[in-house]
N, C-alpha and C positions, 0 to 999 in steps of 0.2 A: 878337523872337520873335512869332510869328504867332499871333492869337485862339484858333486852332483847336489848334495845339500846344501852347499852354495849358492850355486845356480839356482837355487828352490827358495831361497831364500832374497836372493837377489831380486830376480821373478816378482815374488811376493811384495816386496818393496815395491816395485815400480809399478805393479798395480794399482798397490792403494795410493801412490799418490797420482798415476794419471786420473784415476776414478774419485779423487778428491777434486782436483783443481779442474776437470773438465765437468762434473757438475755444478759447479759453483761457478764457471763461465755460462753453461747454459741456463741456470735458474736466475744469473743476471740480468737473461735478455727477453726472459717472459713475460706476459703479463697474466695478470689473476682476476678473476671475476669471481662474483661469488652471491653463491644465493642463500636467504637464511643465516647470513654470516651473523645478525643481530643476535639470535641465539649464543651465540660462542660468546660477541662481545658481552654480552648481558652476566654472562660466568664468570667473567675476568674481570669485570666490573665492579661484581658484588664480591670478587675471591675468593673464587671456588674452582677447584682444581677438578679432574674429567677427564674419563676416558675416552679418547678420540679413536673410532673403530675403519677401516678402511681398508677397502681387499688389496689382495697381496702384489696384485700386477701395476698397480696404481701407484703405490707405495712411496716412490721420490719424493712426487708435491707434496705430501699427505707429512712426510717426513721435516721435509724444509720449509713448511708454512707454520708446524707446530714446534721449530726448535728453540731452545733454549736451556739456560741454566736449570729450569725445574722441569725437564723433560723427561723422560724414561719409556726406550723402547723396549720390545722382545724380540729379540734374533735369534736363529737356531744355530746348535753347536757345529755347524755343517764349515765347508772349508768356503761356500759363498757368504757362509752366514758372518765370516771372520773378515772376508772382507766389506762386505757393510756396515761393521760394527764400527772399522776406521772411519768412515764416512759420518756415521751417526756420532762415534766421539769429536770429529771434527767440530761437528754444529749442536756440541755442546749437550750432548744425549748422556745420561746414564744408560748404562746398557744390559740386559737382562737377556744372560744364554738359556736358553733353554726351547721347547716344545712337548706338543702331546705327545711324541714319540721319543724324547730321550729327557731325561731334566723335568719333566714336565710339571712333579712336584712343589721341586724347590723352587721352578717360575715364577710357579701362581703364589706363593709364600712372601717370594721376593715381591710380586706384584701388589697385593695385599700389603703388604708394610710400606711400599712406597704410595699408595693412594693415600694410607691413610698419614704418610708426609707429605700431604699436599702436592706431589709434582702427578704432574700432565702426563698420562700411560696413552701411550701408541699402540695397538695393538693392529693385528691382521688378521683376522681370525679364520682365514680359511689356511694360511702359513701355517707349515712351511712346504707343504708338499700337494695342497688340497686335501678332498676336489674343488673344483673350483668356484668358487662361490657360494659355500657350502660353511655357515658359521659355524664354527666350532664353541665350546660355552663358555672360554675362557675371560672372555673380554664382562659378558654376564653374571659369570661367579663373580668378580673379583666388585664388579658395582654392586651387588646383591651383598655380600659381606662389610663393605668398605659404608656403602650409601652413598658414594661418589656418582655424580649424577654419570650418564652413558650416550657419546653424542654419536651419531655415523654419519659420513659423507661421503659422498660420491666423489670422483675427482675424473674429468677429461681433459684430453690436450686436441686441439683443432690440427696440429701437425705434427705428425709421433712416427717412431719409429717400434715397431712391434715384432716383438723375439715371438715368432708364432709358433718356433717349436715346443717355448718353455709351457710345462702343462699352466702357467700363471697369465698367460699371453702379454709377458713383460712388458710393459710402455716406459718409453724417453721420450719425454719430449724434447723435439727441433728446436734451434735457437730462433729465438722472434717470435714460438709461438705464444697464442691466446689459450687459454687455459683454464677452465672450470672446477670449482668446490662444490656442493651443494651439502649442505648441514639439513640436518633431523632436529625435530626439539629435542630438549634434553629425557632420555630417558631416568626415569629412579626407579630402582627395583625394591620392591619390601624384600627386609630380611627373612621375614613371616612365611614367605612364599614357598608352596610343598615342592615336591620334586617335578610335580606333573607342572605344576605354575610355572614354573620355571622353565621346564621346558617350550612350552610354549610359548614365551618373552623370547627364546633364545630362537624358536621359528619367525614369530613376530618379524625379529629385528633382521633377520636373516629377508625374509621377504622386504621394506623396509631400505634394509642398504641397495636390495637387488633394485628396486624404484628408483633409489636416487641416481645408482646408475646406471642408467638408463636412460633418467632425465640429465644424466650431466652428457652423457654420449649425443644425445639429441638435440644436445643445446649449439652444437655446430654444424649440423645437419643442414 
């Protein structure tokens, strides 16, 4: 193996584990608030599995509040996508490569078999590239097929550190910060639903996620 593919590999390594172990120091030292949360509890409750929807800049809490053994996200085949995918198998994620623009098939396939194995789908639906904010229908086909109910949340942090080049305006949040969820009731899509229905469930929700965050951004105002 060649110097330089070493070194790329090396690199790579040391990535995913500082990006391991340093967000698992700082989601240590957060604290979580949460609105609506009865909604989620009420699902788990009765046991019933859900797609949890939340845009793509937000994505860590959204990540690490929903992890677990029956979890399942969607990551893109991209080389950041690789390494959050370490992070996501860390905290116990099944992981699902793909997007609308590469794989994006065999995602929603994957996705679809796994709702209806009962684990918990992560999605992002404006990921992987945008625009921003901008639901994409994936997270809606896959409730609409399955009848897995469809929950979105909002998610803020009071003290964050923001990539504002990335077109997703990446948020980390700061250690010790306070930090907001805000849940939707549970969306169910009829299977029934024409193309036009559907679309507009998929604006609905897109307007819907855009409120909660908004009210979770406002809630440290």
């Amino acid at each position: 193996m060649q110097f330089k593919q070493l070194r790329q590999n090396f690199l790579r390594w040391l990535g995913n584990l500082v990006l391991v172990n340093i967000m698992n120091i700082i989601f240590r030292t957060i604290s979580i608030d949460y609105k609506n949360k009865e909604a989620v509890d009420k699902l788990n409750a009765e046991g019933k599995n859900f797609i949890i929807a939340f845009w793509h800049g937000n994505m860590l809490l959204g990540w690490f509040v929903h992890r677990g053994k029956n979890s399942a996200a969607l990551i893109s085949k991209s080389k950041d996508g690789a390494l959050l995918a370490k992070l996501l198998n860390y905290w116990n994620y099944e992981v699902i490569r793909g997007s609308s623009n590469e794989g994006g098939k065999e995602a929603l396939f994957k996705m679809v078999r796994l709702a209806t194995e009962r684990k918990i789908l992560a999605i992002t639906p404006d990921g992987p590239k945008g625009p921003l904010h901008k639901f994409k229908p994936g997270a809606v086909i896959v409730a609409k097929r399955t009848g897995v109910p469809l929950v979105l949340a909002g998610i803020s942090y009071k003290k964050k550190i923001v990539l504002s080049k990335s077109w997703d305006r990446f948020e980390v949040p700061r250690m010790f910060s306070k930090t907001l969820i805000s849940y939707s009731d549970p969306f169910y899509i009829d299977k029934a639903l024409t193309h036009e229905e559907t679309t507009d469930i998929i604006t609905e929700c897109e307007q819907k996620l855009n409120d909660l965050q908004k009210d979770a951004d406002n809630y440290f105002k």
